[in-house]
TORLUMZA-240384 format. One record per residue (C-alpha): x, y, z; residue in three letters. Coordinates in steps of 0.25 Angstrom, whole numbers, plus 2048, in hexadecimal, padded with zeros to 3 digits. Example, Ala and Ser with C-alpha at 12.3 -4.5 7.8 and 13.67 -1.06 7.14 Angstrom:
<nodes>
8317EE81FALA 8377FC81DSER 
</nodes>
This chain:
<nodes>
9FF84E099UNK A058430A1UNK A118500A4UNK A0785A0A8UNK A028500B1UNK A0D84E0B7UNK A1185D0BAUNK A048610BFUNK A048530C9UNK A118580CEUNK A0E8660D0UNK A008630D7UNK 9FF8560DAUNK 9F884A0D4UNK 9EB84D0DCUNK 9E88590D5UNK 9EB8530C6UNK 9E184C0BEUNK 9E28480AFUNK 9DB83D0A6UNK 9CE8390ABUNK 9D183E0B9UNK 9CB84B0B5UNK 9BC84A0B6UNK 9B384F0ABUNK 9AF85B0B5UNK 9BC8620B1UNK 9BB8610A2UNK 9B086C0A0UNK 9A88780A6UNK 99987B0A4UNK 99A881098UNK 99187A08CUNK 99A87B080UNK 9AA879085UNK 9B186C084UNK 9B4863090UNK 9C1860091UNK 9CA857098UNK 9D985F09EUNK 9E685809EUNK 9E685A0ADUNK 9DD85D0B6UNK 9E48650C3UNK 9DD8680D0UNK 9E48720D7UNK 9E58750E6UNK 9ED8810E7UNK 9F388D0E0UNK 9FF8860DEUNK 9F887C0D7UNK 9F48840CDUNK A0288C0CBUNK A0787E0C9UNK 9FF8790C0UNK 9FF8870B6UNK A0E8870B8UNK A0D8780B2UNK A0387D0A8UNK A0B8890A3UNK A168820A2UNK A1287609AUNK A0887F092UNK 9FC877098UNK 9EE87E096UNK 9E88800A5UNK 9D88830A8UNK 9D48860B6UNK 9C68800BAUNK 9BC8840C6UNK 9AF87E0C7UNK 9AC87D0B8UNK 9A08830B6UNK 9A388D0ACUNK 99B88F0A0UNK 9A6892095UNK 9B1887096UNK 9BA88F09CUNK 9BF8820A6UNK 9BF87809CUNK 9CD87409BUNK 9D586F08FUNK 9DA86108DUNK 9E886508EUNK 9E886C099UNK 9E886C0A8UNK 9D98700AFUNK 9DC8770BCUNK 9CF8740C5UNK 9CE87E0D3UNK 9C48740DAUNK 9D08720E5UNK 9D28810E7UNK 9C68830EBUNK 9C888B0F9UNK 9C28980FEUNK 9D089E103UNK 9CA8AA10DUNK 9BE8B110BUNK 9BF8C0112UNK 9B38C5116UNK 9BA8D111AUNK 9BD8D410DUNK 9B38CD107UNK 9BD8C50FDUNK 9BD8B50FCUNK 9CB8AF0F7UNK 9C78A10F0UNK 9CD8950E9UNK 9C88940D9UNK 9C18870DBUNK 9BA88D0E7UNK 9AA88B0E3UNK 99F8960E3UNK 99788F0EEUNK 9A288A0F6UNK 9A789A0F8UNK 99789F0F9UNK 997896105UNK 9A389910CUNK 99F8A810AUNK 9908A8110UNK 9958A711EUNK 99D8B611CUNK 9918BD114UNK 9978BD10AUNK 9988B90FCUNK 99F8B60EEUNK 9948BE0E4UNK 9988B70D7UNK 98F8AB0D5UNK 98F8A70C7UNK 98489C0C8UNK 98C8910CCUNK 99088F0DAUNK 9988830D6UNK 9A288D0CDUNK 9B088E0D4UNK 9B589C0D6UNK 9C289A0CDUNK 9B88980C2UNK 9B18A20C3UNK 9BC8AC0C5UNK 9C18A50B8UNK 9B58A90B1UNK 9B08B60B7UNK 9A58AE0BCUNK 9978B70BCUNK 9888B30C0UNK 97D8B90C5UNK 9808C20D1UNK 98C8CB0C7UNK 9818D60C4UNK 9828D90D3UNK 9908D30D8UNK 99A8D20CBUNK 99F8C60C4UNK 9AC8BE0C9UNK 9B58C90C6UNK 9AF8D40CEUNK 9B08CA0D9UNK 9C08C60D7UNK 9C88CE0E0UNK 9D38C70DEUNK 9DB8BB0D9UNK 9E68B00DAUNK 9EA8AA0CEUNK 9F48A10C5UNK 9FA8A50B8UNK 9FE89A0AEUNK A0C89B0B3UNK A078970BFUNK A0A8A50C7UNK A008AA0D1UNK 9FA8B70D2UNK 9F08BE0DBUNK 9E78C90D6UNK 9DF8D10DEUNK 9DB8CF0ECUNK 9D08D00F7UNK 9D18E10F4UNK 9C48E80EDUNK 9CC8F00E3UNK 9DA8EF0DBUNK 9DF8F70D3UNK 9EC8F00D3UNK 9F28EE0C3UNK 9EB8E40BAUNK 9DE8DD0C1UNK 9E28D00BEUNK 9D88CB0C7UNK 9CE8CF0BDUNK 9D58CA0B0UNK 9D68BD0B7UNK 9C78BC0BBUNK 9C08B70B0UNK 9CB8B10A7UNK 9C88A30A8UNK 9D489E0ADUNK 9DB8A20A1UNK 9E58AD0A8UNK 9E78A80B5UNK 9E189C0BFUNK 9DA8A20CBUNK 9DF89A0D7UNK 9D88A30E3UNK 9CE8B00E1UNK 9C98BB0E9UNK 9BD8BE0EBUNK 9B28C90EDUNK 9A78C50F7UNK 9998CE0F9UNK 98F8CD104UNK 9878C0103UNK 9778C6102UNK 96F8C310CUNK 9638C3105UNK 95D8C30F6UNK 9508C40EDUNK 94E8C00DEUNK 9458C60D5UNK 9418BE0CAUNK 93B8C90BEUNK 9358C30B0UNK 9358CC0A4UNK 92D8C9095UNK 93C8CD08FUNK 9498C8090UNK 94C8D808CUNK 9448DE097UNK 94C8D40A4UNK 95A8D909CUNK 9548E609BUNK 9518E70ABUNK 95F8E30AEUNK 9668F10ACUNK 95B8F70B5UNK 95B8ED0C1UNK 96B8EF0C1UNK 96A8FE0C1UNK 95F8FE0CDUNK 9688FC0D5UNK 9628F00DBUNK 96F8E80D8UNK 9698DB0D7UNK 9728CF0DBUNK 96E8C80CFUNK 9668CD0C2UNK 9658C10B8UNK 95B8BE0ACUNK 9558B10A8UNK 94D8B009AUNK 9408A709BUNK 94789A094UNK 95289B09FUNK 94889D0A8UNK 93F8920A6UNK 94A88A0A4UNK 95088E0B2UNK 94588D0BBUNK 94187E0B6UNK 94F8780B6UNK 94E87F0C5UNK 94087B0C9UNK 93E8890CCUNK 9308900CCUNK 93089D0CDUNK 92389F0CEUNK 9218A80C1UNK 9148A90BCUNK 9138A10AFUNK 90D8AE0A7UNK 91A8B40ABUNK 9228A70A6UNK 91D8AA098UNK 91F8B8097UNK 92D8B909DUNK 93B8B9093UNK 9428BB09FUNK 9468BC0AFUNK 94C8C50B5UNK 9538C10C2UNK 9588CB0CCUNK 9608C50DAUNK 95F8D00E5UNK 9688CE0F1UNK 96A8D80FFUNK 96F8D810CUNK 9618DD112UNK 9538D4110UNK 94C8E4110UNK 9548E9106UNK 9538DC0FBUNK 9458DE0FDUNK 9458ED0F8UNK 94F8EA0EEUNK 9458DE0E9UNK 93A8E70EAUNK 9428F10E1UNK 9468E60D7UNK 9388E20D3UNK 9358F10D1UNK 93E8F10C7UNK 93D8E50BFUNK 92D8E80BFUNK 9328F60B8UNK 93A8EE0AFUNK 9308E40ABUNK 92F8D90B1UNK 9238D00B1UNK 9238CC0BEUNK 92C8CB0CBUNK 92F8C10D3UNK 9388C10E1UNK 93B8B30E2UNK 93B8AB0EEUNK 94A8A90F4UNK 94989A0F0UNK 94489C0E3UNK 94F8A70DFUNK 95889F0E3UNK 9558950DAUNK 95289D0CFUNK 9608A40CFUNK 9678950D2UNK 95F8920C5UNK 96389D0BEUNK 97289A0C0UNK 96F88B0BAUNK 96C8910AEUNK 97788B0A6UNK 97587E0ABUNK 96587F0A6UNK 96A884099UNK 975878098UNK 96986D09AUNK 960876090UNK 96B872087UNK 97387F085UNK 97E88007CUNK 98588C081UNK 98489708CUNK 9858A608AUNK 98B8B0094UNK 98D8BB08EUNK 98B8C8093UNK 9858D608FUNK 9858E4097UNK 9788E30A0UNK 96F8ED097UNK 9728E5089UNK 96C8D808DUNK 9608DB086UNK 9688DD07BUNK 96F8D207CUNK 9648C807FUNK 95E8CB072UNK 96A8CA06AUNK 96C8BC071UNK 95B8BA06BUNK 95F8BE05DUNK 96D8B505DUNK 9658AA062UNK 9598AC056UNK 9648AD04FUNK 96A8A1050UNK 95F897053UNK 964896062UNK 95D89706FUNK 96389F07BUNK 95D8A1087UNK 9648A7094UNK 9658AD0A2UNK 9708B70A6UNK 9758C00B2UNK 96D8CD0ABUNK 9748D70B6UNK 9818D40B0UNK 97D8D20A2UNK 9828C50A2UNK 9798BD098UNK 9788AC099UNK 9748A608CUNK 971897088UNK 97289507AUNK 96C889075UNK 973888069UNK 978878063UNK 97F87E054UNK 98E88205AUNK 99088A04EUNK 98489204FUNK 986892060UNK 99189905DUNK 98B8A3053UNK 9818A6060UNK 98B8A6069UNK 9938B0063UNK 9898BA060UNK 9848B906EUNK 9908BC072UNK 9938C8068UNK 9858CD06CUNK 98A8CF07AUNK 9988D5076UNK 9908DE06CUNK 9898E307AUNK 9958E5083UNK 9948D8088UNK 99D8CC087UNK 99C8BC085UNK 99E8B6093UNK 9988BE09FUNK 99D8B40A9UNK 9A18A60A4UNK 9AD8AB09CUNK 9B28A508EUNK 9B8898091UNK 9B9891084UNK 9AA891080UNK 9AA8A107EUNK 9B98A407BUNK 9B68A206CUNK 9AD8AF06DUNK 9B58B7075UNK 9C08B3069UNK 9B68B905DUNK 9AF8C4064UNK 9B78CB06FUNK 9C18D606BUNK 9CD8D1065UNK 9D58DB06BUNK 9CE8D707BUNK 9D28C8075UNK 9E08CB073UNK 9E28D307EUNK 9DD8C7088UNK 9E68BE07FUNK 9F28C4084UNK 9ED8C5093UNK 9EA8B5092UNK 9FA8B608EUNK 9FD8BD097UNK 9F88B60A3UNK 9F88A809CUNK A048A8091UNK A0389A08DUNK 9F589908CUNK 9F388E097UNK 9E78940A0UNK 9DA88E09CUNK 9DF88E08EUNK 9D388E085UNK 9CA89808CUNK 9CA8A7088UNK 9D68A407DUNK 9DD897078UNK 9EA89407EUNK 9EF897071UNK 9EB8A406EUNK 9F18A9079UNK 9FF8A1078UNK A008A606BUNK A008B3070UNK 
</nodes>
């Protein structure tokens, strides 16, 4: 320890270094409810690029694990580091390097925030469309984790929204992939391999990013339905209108209920209404043109009243505003309810009826209440499992993953696998996919050392 210390003092500079109880209990975890905290050996706040080829090269070396932290607000303990290793935290690099309007491309830091790049764009009309339900989450993280959230039915997730890349490798070279260009066709994407990979295949130290038009204007239809199977149902249809809302999420009653009084919110839904309805559908509408929202508003509630839905209501700005801010605190609802674990797996669109029932039967099953919300134009399901047995946890963890495989669906829509999910990826992907990652991890990362832990144990791929 005291060696390491050393080394990485004399590369960076003893301002950048912490070990011991100079590292603060903030860096020892993420949000996720079930992970370990841990303390790192070393602690190293990086400035520069260089820094961070310094401190891999050290790493590699020496065969010290490295994990590569943002804001830590992930959900799957994907940051949480390992007591013999070194965390690698971006809050320094945190600088928005150009944004090109004529291009419509923003070049960033990692540890550059979601609000802080929101508010530097505004003033161009434009805007960075990902917005995974927390403004405080840095961009390295979620490129790291192929960050989601609501607006992906209409704008992607990260990855479609990556153009391209710098990054370290655990030797401590640096590449560049991708640029401000629409297309590529240019040998392997390894923008894209990269994006998503927790840290375990390379550290991101500057992305390029897509921008859209920021929307002038928007409207939010709030639709109840007696059945969780009818809002689920509706889903395929809204898409293929060719409405394209900006956002198209479900909320069942419990979460509901459980949203709106955490928020202080009144709707104002008649209480007739409130007994009836199993679930909300929430559709975000967004133009340019104040005429042509209001058509498309008029069009919306057409069809949701063909779908079934009891009633409608366009919400007041402020109050759709508050709704969809409470909607994205849902986790932190769930967390004070006492949840033990959060699902986000995802289903194709059309089979989240399935999927919802099967999610029912595993709960019945298994003496286990689940309740949940979820981004319904992308398919990407949110559950809170409520669940105090591990062992049985577990059991229902696996089938509600297995369900959702079964469907053509997968176990993380959007906060990756970290190590709270990387024991089912282990017993329920392909073993053939599994091994075929392995020796891309080995590839990249032949000593294991990037965010060891996460995806695959250091020593499975050493071994390799």
């Amino acid at each position: 320890m005291a060696e390491l210390t050393e080394l990485l003092t004399d590369a960076l500079g003893a301002g950048k270094v912490s070990v011991g109880s100079d590292i603060g209990e903030d860096y020892t975890h993420d949000e996720s409810l079930t992970a370990s905290w841990v303390t790192p050996a070393a602690l190293v706040r990086v400035e520069s690029v260089g820094d961070v080829r310094s401190v891999l090269s050290i790493a590699n070396e020496h065969g010290v694990p490295v994990t590569a932290r943002g804001a830590g607000t992930g959900l799957s303990g994907a940051c949480v580091p390992t007591a013999d290793g070194i965390l690698i935290s971006f809050e320094r690099m945190n600088r928005i390097i150009e944004i090109d309007a004529d291009n419509s491309v923003a070049t960033v830091e990692p540890g550059v925030l979601l609000s802080q790049l929101d508010e530097a764009l505004a003033p161009s009309g434009l805007a960075y469309a990902v917005y995974p339900g927390e403004y405080s989450a840095s961009l390295g993280g979620n490129v790291a984790t192929n960050a989601g959230g609501m607006r992906a039915v209409k704008y992607g997730v990260t990855r479609h929204n990556v153009l391209g890349l710098q990054a370290v490798l655990a030797t401590g070279e640096v590449i560049e992939t991708g640029g401000p260009v629409a297309k590529n066709s240019t040998g392997y994407d390894l923008t894209q391999l990269i994006v998503g990979s927790e840290g375990t295949l390379a550290i991101v130290t500057r992305a390029t990013l897509k921008l859209v038009p920021r929307p002038r204007c928007g409207a939010t239809v709030l639709a109840p339905f007696t059945t969780v199977s009818e809002v689920a149902k509706a889903v395929p249809r809204i898409v293929a209108s060719g409405i394209g809302p900006a956002l198209l999420e479900y909320v069942d009653m419990i979460t509901m209920a459980a949203t709106t009084h955490s928020a202080d919110l009144n709707l104002g839904i008649p209480p007739a209404v409130k007994e009836k309805a199993a679930a909300y559908l929430v559709v975000g509408l967004e133009d340019s043109n104040e005429d042509r929202l209001e058509q498309v508003v008029e069009t919306t509630c057409g069809l949701l009243d063909e779908l079934g839905a009891m009633d409608l209501y366009v919400l007041p700005a402020e109050s759709a505003a508050k709704l969809i801010s409470a909607r994205e605190k849902a986790f932190w609802v769930a967390k004070a309810a006492g949840a033990d674990e959060i699902v986000d797996t995802v289903v194709p669109r059309a089979m989240i009826p399935e999927f919802l029932a099967k999610a029912q039967e595993v709960a019945t099953a298994n003496q286990t209440w689940i309740a949940g919300c979820g981004h319904a134009g992308d398919g990407n399901v949110h559950l809170a499992v409520f669940q105090k047995d591990p062992v049985i946890l577990h059991t229902v963890l696996l089938e509600l993953f297995g369900a959702a495989m079964d469907l053509g669906g997968a176990i993380s829509g959007e906060h990756a696998l970290g190590t709270e999910k990387k024991r089912y990826f282990e017993e329920l992907e392909d073993p053939a996919k599994v091994a075929l990652m392995r020796r891309v991890k080995a590839a990249f990362d032949p000593k294991g050392i990037l965010n060891a832990g996460k995806v695959f144990d250091q020593e499975e791929v050493v071994a390799r």
